[in-house]
N, C-alpha and C positions, 0 to 999 in steps of 0.2 A: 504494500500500500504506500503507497506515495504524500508526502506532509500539504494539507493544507500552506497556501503559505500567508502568514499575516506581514505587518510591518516589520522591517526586520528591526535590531535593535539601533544598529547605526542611522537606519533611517526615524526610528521611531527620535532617539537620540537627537538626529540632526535637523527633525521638524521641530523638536520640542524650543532648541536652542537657535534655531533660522524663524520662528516664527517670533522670537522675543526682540530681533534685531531694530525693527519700527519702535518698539518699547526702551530698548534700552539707550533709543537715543535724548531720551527725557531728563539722560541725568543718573542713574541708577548707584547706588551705593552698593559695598562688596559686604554681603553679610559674614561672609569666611575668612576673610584677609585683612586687615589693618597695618600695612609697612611701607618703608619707604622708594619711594620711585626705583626703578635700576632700568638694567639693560635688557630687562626681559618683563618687566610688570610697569604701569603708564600709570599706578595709581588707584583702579577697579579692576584690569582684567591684564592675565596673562597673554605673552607671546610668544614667537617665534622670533628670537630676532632674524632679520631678512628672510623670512619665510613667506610660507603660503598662508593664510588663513582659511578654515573650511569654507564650503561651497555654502553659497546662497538656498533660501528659499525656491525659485525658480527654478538651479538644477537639482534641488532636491525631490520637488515635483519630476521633473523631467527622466530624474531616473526611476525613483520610484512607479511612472506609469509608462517607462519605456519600454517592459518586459525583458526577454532573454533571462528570466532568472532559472535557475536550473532546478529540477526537481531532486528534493531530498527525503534519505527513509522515513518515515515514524519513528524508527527506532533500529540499532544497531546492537548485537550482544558483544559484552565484552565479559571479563573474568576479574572481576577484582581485587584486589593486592589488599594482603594484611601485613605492613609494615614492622619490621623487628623497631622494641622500645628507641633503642640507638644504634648509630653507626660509627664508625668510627674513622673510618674515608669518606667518600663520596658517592652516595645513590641517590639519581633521581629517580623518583614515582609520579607517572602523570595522571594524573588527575580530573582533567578536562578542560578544553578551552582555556585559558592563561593559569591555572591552577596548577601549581607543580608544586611537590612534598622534596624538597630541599634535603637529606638527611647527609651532614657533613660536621668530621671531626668531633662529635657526638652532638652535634644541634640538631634541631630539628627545625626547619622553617617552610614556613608555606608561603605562594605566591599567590594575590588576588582571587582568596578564595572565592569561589562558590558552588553552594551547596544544592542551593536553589531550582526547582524544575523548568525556570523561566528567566531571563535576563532581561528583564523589564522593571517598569517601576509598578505593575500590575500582575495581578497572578494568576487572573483570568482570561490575561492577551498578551505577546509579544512573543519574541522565540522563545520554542521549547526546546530544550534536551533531547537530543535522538542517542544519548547514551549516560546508563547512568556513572555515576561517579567515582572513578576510578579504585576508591577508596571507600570504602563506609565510613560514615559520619563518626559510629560507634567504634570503629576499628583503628583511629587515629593514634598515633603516640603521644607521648605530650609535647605539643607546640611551644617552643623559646620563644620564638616571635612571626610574627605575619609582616611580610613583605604588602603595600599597597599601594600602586603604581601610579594612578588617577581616579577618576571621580565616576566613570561612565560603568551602567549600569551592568554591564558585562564584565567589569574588573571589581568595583564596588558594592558587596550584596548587605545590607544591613544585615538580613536578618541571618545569612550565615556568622557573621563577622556576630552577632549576638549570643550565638550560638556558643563561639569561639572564644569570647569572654568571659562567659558563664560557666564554660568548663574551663577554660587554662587561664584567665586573665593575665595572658602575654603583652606583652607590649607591639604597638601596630605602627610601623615605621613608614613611614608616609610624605611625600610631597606638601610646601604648605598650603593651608587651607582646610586640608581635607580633613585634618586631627578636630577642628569646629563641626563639622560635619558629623563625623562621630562621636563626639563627645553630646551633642546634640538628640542622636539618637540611641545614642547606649551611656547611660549616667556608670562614671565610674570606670572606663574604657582609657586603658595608658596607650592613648596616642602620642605619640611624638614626631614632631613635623620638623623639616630643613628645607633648606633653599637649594639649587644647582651651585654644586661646588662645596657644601657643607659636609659633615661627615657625625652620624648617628651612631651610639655603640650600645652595644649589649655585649655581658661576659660572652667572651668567644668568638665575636663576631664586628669588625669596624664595615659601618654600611657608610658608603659616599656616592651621595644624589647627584647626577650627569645628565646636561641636556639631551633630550629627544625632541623627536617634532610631531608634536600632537595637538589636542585639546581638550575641554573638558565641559560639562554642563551633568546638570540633574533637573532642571525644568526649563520655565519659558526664559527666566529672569537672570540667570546665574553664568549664563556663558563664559567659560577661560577665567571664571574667578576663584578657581584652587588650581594649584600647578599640577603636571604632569611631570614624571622625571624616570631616567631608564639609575639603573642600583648599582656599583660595584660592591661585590662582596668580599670580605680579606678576612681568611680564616685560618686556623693554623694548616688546614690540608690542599691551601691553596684559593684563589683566584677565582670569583665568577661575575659574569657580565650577567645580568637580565635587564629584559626589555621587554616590556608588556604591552607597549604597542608605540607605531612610531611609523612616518613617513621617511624613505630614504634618507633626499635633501641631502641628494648629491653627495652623499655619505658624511657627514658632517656628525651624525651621533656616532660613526665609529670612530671619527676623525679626534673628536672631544674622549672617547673612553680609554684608547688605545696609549695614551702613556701612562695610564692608570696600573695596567700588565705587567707581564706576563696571566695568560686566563687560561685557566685547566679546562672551563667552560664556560660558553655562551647561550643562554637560552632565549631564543630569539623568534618572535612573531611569522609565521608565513600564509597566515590564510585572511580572509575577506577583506580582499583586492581589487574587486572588480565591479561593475566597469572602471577602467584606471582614469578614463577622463574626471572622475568622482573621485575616485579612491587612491587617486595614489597619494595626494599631498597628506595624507592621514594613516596608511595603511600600504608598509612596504608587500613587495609580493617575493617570491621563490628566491628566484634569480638573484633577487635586489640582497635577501639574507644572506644568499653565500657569498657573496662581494662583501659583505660587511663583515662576517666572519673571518672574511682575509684580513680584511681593513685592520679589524683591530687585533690578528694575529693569536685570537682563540685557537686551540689546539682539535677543542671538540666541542660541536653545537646539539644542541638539542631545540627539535620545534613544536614551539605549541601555538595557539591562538587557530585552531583550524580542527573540522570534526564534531564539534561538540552543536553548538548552535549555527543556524544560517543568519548570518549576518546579514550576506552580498550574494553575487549570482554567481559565482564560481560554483560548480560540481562539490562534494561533501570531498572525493577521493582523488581530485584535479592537486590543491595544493603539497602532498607527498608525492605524486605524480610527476609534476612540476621542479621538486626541490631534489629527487632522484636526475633527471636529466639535467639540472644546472650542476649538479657536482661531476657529471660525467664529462660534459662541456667545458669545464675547468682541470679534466682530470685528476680530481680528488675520488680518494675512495670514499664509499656510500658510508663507513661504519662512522665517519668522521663527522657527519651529521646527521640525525637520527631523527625522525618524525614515530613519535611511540604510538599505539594504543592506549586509551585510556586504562590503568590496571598495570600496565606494564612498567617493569623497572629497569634499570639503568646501573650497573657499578662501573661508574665513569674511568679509565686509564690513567695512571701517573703520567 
């Protein structure tokens, strides 16, 4: 059976925050942010510097009723992974969609969980999950800390992240902004927030926020007013780059991460891409990740952001597809970057 398809969540997403644009020309104040001007924030809202900014209203309509979206399953079986308490090197567990169970040097960290059957800000409409989650909720280790990339409902789920406090009250390491955001919805929630270029720690683990080229909104009003930021992580069993979502731009987020290095790994974005007239200035594709993998001289990638929800019109099994024949193309071998199944795990190489 083939999925209904509703709005996806980028488009639901990029109505929500294209239709506020007439509105926010009134003047609007940042209810998440209060700091001083820089080279990347005007005072209300974040940017890119010399970037693109997302598309307009108009092409958002325009794609949204231009068709070509691809059909995707109902639903897909996978095998879920019951995680050992700790590690003591380095395994990923994927999870689903930018969700990845980090387990390094005996931490345990997770990336932009969610738990959730839908990546929407509704639970009755938006994408649904055509797999469930990698992991059971139940079957979790305990969480040091939660990695959280930006604000979009696909990286940001309250009520998993409510979930995730209520049992391990980790600490939630975060772009700024978005620590208001949750603290707003979860009383009692150790968010901690940095800027690009800052550096967050926890025992075990020094996290340092690096630009990406992205955006961010949660309704009609709040457009690009919490940051977005891709993570280095420096731990004693080594180096890892993530990125949970990001436009190329000319490679410029590897360009900014790569003296950060040496990286054991990169775990990096390759799906809902498409159409690129829309999507590329927000949302790298196949190709674009393993140029970037060079870039910043990762040794071994791992991709997520693809599979899990329809975002965009790409095929569910096009972006592994894709990220196989750009390493061939490159002549790298396929094990050097890895697109998993949700469930599946990873004991990454020295």
């Amino acid at each position: 059976m083939k999925r209904r398809r509703f709005l996806s969540a980028a488009g639901l997403t990029g109505l929500l925050g294209a239709a506020a644009c007439a509105v926010q020309r009134t003047g609007p104040t940042n209810p998440y942010y209060d700091g001083p001007v820089s080279d990347h924030f005007d005072g209300t809202r974040f940017y890119n510097p010399g970037g693109q900014d997302p598309k307009g209203f108009g092409d958002l309509l325009k794609w949204q009723l231009g068709g070509d979206k691809a059909d995707w399953p109902d639903g897909v079986g996978i095998t879920q992974d019951r995680p050992a308490e700790r590690v003591g090197d380095l395994r990923v567990t994927m999870v689903g969609h930018a969700t990845v169970l980090i387990q390094i040097a005996g931490l345990n960290i997770l990336t932009d969980p969610v738990w959730s059957a839908r990546a929407s800000p509704f639970t009755f409409a938006g994408p649904a999950r055509v797999t469930a989650p990698g992991v059971a909720f139940a079957d979790l280790p305990p969480i040091d800390a939660v990695l959280l990339s930006h604000n979009h409902y696909d990286h940001l789920d309250v009520a998993t992240l409510r979930r995730l406090h209520d049992r391990f009250a980790m600490p939630v390491l975060t772009p700024l902004g978005n620590d208001t955001i949750l603290r707003d919805e979860i009383p009692g929630i150790d968010a901690r927030a940095a800027d690009w270029g800052e550096v967050l720690q926890v025992p075990g683990l020094s996290l340092r926020l690096l630009p990406c080229h992205h955006w961010s909104a949660r309704g009609t009003r709040d457009r690009s007013m919490a940051l977005w930021a891709s993570f280095v992580l420096e731990t004693s069993a080594g180096r890892i780059l993530h990125i949970g979502d990001t436009g190329y731009d000319d490679g410029r987020p590897y360009a900014a991460a790569a003296p950060h290095g040496p990286y054991r790994l990169a775990i990096l974005p390759i799906g809902a891409y498409a159409p690129r007239w829309f999507m590329a200035d927000q949302h790298q594709n196949p190709e674009e990740a393993v140029a970037g993998l060079i870039a910043c001289g990762a040794r071994h990638g791992l991709a997520h952001h693809w599979g899990t929800f329809q975002l965009t019109n790409e095929a569910r099994e096009e972006p592994p597809a894709r990220l196989r024949k750009a390493l061939t193309d490159r002549g790298l071998q396929q094990d050097m970057f890895r697109a998993i199944a949700p469930g599946a795990r990873w004991d990454v190489p020295t």
